[in-house]
C-alpha positions as a printed NumPy array, in Angstrom:
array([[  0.   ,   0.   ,   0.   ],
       [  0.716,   3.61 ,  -0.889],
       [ -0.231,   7.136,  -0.153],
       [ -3.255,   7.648,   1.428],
       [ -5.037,  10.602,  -0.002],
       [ -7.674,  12.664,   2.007],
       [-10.198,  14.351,  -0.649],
       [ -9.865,  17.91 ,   0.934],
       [-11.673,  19.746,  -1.998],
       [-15.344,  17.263,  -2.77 ],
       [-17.518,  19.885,  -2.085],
       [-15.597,  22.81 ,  -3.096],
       [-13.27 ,  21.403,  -5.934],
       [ -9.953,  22.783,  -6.582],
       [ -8.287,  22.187, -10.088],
       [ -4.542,  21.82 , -11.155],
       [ -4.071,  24.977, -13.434],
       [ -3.98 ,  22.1  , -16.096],
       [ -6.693,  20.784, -15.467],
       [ -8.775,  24.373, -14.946],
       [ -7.246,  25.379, -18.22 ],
       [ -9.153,  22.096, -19.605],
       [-12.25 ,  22.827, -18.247],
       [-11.983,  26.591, -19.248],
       [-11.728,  25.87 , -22.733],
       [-14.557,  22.823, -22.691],
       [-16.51 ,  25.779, -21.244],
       [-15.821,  28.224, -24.744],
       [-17.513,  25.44 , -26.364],
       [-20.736,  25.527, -24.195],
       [-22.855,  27.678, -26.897],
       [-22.763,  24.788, -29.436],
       [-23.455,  22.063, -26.798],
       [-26.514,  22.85 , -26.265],
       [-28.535,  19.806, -24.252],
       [-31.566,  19.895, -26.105],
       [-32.91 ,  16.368, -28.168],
       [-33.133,  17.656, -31.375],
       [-30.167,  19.802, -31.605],
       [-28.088,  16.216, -30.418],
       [-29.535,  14.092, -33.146],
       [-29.295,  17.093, -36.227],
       [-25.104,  17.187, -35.058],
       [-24.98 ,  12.726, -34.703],
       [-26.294,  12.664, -38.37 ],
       [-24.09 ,  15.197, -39.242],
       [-21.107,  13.042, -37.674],
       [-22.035,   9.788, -39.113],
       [-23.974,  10.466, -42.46 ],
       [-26.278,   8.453, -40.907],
       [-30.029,   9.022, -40.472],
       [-32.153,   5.894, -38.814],
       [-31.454,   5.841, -35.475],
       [-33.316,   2.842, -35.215],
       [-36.809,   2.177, -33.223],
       [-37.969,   5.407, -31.886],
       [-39.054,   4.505, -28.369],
       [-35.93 ,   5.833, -26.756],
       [-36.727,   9.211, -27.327],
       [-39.051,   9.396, -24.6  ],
       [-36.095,   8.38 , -22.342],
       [-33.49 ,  10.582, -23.869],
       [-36.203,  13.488, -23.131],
       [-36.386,  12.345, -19.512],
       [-32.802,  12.393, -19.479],
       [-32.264,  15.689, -20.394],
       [-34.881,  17.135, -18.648],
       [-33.282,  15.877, -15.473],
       [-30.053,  16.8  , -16.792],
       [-31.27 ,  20.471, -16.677],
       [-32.711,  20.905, -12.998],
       [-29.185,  20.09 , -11.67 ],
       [-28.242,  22.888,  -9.702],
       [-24.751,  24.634, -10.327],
       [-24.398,  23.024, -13.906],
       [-21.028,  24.574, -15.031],
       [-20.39 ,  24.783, -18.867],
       [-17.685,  22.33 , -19.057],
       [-20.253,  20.011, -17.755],
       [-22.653,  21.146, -20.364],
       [-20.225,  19.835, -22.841],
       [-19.399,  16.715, -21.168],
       [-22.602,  15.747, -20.889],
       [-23.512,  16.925, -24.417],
       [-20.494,  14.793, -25.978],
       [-21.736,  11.449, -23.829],
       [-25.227,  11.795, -25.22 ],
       [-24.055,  12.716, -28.812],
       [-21.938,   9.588, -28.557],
       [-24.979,   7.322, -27.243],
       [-26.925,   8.693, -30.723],
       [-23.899,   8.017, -32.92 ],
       [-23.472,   4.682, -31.608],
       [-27.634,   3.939, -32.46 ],
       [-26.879,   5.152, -35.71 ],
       [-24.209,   2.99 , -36.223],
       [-25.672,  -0.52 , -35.149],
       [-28.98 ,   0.17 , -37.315],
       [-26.549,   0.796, -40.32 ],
       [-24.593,  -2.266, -39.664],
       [-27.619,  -4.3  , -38.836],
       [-29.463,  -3.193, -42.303],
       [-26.007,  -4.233, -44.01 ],
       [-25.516,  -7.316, -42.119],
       [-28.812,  -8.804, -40.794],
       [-26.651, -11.933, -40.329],
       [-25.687, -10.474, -37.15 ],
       [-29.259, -11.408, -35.308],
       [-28.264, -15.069, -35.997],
       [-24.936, -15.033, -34.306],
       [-24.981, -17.04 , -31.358],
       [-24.193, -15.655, -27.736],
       [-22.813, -18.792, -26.171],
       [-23.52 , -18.805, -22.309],
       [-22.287, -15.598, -21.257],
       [-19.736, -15.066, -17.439],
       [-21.691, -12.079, -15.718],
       [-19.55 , -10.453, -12.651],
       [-22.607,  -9.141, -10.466],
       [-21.689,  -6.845,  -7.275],
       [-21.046,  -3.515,  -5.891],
       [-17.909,  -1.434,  -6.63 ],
       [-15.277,  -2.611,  -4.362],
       [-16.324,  -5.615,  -3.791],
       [-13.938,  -6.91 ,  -6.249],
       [-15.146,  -7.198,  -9.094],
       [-13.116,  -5.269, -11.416],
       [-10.202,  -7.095,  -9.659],
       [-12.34 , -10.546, -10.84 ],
       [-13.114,  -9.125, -13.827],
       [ -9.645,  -8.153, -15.43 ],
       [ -8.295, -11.422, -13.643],
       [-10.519, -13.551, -15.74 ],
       [ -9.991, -11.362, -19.324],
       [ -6.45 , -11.522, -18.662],
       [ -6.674, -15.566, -20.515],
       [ -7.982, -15.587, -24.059],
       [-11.07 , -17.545, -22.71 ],
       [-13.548, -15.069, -22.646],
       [-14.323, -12.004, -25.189],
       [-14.178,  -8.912, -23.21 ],
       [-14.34 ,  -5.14 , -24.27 ],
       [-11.738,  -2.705, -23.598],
       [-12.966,   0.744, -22.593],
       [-12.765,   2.321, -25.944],
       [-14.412,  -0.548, -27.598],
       [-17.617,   0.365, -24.761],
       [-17.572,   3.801, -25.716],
       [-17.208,   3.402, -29.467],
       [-18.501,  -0.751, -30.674],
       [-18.693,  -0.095, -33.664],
       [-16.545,   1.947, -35.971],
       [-17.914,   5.004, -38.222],
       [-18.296,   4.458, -42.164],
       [-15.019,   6.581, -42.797],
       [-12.833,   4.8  , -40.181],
       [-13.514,   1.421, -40.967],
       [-10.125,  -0.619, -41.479],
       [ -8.364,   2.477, -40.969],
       [ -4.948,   1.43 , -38.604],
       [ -4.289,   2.028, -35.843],
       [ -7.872,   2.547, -34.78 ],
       [ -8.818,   6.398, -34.535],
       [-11.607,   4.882, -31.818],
       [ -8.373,   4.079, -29.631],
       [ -6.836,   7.673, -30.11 ],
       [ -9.681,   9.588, -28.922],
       [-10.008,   7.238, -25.95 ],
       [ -6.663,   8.025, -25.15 ],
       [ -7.276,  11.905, -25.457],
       [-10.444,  10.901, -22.711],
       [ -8.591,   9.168, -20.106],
       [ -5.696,  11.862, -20.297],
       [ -8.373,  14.421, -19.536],
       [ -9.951,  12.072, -16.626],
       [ -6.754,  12.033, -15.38 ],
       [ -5.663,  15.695, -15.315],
       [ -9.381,  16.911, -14.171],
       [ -9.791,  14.291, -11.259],
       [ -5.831,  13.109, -10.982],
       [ -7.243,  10.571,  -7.546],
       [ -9.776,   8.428,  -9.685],
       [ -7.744,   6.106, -10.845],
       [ -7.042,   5.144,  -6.679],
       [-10.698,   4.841,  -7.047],
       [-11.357,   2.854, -10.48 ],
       [ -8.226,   3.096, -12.92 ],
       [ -9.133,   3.913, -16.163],
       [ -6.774,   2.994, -19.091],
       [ -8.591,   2.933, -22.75 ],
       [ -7.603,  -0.435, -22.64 ],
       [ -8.655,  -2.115, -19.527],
       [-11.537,  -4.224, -19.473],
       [-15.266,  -2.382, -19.2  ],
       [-18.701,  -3.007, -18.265],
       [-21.375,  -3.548, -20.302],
       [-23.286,  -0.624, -18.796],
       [-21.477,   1.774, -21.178],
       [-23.501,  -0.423, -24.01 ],
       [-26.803,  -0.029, -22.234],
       [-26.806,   3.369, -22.54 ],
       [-26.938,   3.43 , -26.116],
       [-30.83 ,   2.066, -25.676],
       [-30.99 ,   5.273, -22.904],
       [-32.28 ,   2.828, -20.425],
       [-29.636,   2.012, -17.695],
       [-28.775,   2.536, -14.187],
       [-25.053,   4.27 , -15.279],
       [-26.826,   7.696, -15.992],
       [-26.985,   8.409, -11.855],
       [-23.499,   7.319, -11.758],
       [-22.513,  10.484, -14.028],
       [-25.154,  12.904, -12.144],
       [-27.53 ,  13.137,  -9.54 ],
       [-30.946,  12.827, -11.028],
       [-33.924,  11.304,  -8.981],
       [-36.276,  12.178, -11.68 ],
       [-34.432,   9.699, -13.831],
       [-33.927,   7.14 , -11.555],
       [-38.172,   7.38 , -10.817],
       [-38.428,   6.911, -14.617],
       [-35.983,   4.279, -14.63 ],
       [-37.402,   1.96 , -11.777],
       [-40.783,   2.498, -12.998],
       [-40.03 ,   0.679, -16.479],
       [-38.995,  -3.105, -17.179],
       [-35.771,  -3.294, -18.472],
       [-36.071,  -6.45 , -20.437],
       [-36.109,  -5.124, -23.707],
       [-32.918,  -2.885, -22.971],
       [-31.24 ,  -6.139, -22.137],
       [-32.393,  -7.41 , -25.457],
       [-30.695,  -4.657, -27.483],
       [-27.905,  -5.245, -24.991],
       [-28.025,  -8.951, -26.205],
       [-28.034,  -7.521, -30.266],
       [-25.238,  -5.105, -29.593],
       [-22.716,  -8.191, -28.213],
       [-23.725,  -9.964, -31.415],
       [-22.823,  -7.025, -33.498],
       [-19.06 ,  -6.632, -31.68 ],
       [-18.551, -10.416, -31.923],
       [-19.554,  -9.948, -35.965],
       [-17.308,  -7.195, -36.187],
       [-14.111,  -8.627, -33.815],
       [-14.963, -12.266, -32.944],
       [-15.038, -14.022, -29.65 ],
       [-16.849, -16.865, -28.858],
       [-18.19 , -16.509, -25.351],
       [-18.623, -13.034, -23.401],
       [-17.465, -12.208, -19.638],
       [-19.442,  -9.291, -18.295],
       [-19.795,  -7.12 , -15.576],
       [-21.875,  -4.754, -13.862],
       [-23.391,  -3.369, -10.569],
       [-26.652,  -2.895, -12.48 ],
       [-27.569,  -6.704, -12.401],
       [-27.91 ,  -6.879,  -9.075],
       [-31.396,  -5.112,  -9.143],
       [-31.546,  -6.784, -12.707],
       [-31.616, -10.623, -11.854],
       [-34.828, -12.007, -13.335],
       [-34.163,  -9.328, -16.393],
       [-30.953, -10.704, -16.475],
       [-32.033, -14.358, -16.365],
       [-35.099, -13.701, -18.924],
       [-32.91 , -12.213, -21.538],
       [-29.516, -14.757, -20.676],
       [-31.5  , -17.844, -19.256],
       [-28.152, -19.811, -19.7  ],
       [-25.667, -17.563, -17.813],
       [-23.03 , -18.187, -15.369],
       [-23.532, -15.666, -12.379],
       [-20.909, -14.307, -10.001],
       [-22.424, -12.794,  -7.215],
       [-19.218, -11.205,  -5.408],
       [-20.073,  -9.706,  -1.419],
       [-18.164,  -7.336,   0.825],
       [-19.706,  -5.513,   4.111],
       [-21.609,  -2.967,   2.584],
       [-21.127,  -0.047,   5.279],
       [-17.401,   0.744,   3.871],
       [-18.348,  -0.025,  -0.328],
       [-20.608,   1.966,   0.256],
       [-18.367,   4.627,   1.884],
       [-15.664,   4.283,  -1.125],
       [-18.449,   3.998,  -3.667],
       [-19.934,   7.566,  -2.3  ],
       [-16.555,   9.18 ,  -2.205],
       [-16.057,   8.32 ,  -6.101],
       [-19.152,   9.38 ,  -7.097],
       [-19.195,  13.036,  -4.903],
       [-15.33 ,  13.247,  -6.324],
       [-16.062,  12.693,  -9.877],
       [-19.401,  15.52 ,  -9.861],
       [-16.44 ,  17.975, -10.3  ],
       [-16.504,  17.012, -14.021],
       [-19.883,  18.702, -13.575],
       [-21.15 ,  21.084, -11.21 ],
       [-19.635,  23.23 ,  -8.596],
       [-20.254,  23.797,  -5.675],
       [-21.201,  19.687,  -4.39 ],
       [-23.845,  18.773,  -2.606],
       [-21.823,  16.043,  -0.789],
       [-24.857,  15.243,   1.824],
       [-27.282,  15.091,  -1.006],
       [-25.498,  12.746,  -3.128],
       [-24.329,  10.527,  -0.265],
       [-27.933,  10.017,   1.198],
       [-28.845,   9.273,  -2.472],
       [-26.151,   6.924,  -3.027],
       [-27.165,   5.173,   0.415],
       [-31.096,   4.989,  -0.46 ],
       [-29.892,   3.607,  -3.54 ],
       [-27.285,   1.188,  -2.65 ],
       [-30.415,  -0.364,   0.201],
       [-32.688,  -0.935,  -2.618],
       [-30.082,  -2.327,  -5.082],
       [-29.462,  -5.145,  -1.918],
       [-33.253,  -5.55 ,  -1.121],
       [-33.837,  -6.647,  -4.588],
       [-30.919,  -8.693,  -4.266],
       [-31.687, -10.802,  -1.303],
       [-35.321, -10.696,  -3.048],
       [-34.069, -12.42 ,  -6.314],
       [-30.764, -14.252,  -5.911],
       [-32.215, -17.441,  -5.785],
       [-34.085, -17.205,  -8.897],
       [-30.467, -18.263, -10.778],
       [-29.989, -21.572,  -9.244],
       [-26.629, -23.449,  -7.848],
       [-26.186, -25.209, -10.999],
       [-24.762, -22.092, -12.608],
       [-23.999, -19.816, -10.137],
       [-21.682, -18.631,  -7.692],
       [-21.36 , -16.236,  -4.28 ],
       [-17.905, -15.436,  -3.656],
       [-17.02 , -13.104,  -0.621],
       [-14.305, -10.634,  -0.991],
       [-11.998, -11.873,   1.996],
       [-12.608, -15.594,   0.057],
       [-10.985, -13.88 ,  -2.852],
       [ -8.388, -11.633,  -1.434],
       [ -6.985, -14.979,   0.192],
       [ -7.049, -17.472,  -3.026],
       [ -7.186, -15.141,  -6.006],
       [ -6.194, -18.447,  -8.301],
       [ -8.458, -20.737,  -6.442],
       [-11.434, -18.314,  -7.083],
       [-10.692, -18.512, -10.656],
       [-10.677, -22.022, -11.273],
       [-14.399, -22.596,  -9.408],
       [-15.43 , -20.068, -12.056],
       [-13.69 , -21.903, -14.797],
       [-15.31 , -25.189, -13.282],
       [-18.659, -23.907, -12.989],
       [-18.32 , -22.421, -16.772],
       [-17.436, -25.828, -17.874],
       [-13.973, -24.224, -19.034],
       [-10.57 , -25.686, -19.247],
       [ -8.221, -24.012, -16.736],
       [ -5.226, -24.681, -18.893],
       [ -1.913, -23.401, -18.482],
       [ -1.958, -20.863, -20.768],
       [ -5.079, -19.27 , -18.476],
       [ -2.801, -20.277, -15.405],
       [ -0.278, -17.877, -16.72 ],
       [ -2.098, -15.447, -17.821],
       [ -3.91 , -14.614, -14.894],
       [ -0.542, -15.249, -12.506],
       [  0.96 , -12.31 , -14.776],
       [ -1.932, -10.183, -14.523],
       [ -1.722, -10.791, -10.613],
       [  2.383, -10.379, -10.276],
       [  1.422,  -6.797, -12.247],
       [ -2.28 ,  -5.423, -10.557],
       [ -1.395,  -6.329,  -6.796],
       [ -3.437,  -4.501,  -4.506],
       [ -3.291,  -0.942,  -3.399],
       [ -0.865,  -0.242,  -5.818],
       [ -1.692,   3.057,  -6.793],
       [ -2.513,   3.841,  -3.117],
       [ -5.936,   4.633,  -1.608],
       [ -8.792,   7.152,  -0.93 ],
       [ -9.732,   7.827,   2.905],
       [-13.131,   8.146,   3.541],
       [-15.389,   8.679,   6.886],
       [-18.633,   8.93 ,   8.323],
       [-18.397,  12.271,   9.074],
       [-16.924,  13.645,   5.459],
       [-20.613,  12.763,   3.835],
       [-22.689,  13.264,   7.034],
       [-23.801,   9.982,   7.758],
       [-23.934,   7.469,  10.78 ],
       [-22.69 ,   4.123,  10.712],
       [-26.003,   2.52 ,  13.268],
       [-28.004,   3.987,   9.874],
       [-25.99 ,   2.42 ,   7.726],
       [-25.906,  -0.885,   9.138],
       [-29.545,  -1.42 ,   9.897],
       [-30.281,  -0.079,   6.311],
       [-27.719,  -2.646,   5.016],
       [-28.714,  -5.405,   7.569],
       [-31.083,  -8.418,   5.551],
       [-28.417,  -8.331,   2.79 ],
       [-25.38 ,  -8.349,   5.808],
       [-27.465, -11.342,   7.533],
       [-28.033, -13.102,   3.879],
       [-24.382, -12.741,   1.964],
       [-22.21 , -12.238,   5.007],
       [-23.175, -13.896,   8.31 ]])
């Protein structure tokens, strides 16, 4: 273990002249970005030459979206943009998959062979899981610019060495000049391996958009709606990335499916679930402190108290539905690993996955995943301290709010 870093500045952030001279700029820009629907889709057919987005029931959600979007308080232009250039993205990417669908309708035959999902918290060790399994060539993964961009535009296609990769690179150097202690919280490289989340958002149906802001309105909208056929064009888009770069069987990953399980189960009724488990009170602790630490990229000043009771309502229904639905995926292919459990036998973990995949753990994956350990060993990078006090809770709250899933996963 490293440094220990105390985040002074959450709800009055200071910036690195680099990094205000960043946001400055970004700001210029804020005129042209303007977060309104039909101004977004007029620039992402502009971008792509592109014009069918595809079926037109996300609009309503992209409307809900933005209107949420809006009543944030202390909005500051660079987070206009920011926002502005996710959403423009999301369209692009809609535009993209209808194109390659309507070229390639082959694609909706492709078969998604059993899919790994990683299901749990941040911090309870699942990216750890998650890049220790990718690290073998068993699994098709994404890397962070392949979430952000699947599928390549008309112009680029072929084109080496991927622009998609370039402008991912020009994002995380950003990230990391803006908020230079995120990566002690969740590194970012553009080529680590991402969630699936990133690829729900292209439908504008996913859990991810609270993650970027705080918006209640959305997550209302959000709760109120099924999400199976979100998971379906979830489904469509892995079919169209194995089309375009092969694989044979995906690992996923996301905090999202823990709310999601019979979705999850309807859509991918032959999955392989890894339920990963950590005391809630401090995940939920480190999960608040990234999420108050990264509003910077947004608004000024932070409502730390707001966002960490949100964050803490959130987090208690996320377990609820949990302990409500983990037994609907039985034994036979699934798996509840606690974090301690994994800390202590990183190598034994990974071959009861393997086993209860019905993979091979061969040497190659041996060595694969003992060089991915011998290079990612824990607290590396050093950590983020976080208390009570800093977001104005108390831990006898926490705990009792956090108590059927403690007594289910943990006792």
């Amino acid at each position: 273990m490293t440094d220990v870093v105390r985040l002074e500045d959450l709800a009055q952030p200071q910036f690195s002249p680099e990094a205000k001279q960043i946001l400055d700029m970004m700001a210029t820009m804020a005129p042209l970005c303007p977060l309104d629907a039909d101004a977004l889709h007029e620039r992402a057919r502009a971008d792509t030459g592109l014009s069918d987005f595809g079926p037109t029931d996300y609009r309503e959600r992209l409307d809900v979206y933005l209107e949420a979007l809006r009543n944030i308080g202390d909005l500051h232009d660079a987070g206009i943009v920011n926002f502005y250039g996710q959403l423009l993205q999301l369209l692009k990417n809609r535009l993209l998959l209808t194109d390659l669908l309507r070229r390639h309708p082959e694609i909706n035959d492709i078969e998604l062979r059993a899919p790994l999902v990683i299901a749990g918290l941040p911090r309870t060790g699942t990216t750890h899981l998650h890049n220790l399994l990718a690290a073998a060539p068993t699994f098709r993964t994404m890397p962070y610019w392949e979430s952000v961009e699947p599928f390549p535009l008309p112009s680029e296609v072929g084109v080496e060495p991927d622009p998609r990769r370039a402008r991912m690179d020009v994002a995380v150097s950003v990230i990391n000049t803006v908020m230079p202690h995120f990566a002690l919280m969740h590194e970012m490289t553009t080529d680590h391996v991402h969630e699936e989340i990133q690829l729900l958002a292209n439908d504008f149906s996913t859990m991810y958009f609270e993650t970027l802001a705080d918006v209640p309105q959305w997550r209302d909208y959000y709760q109120a709606h099924d999400q199976t056929p979100h998971y379906r064009h979830l489904a469509t888009q892995l079919q169209a990335m194995q089309f375009l770069r092969g694989g044979d069987r995906w690992l996923l990953k996301s905090p999202q499916h823990l709310e999601q399980v019979p979705v999850l189960d309807r859509v991918f009724p032959d999955s392989i679930v890894i339920f990963t488990h950590r005391d809630p009170v401090p995940v939920a602790l480190s999960m608040i402190a990234m999420i108050t630490y990264s509003a910077r990229m947004h608004r000024s000043p932070v409502p730390v108290a707001q966002i960490a009771q949100y964050w803490v309502d959130r987090l208690e229904r996320m377990l609820n539905a949990l302990v409500r639905d983990r037994d609907i995926i039985g034994d036979d292919r699934s798996i509840d690993i606690r974090f301690d459990d994994f800390m202590a036998d990183e190598v034994g973990i990974a071959k009861r996955v393997y086993a209860l995949a019905d993979e091979k753990f061969t040497d190659e994956a041996r060595a694969a995943i003992a060089d991915y350990l011998g290079g990612h060993r824990r607290g590396r990078l050093g950590s983020v301290a976080t208390s009570y006090e800093m977001f104005g809770l108390q831990e006898d709250d926490l705990r009792a709010r956090f108590s059927g899933y403690v007594e289910r996963f943990l006792a």
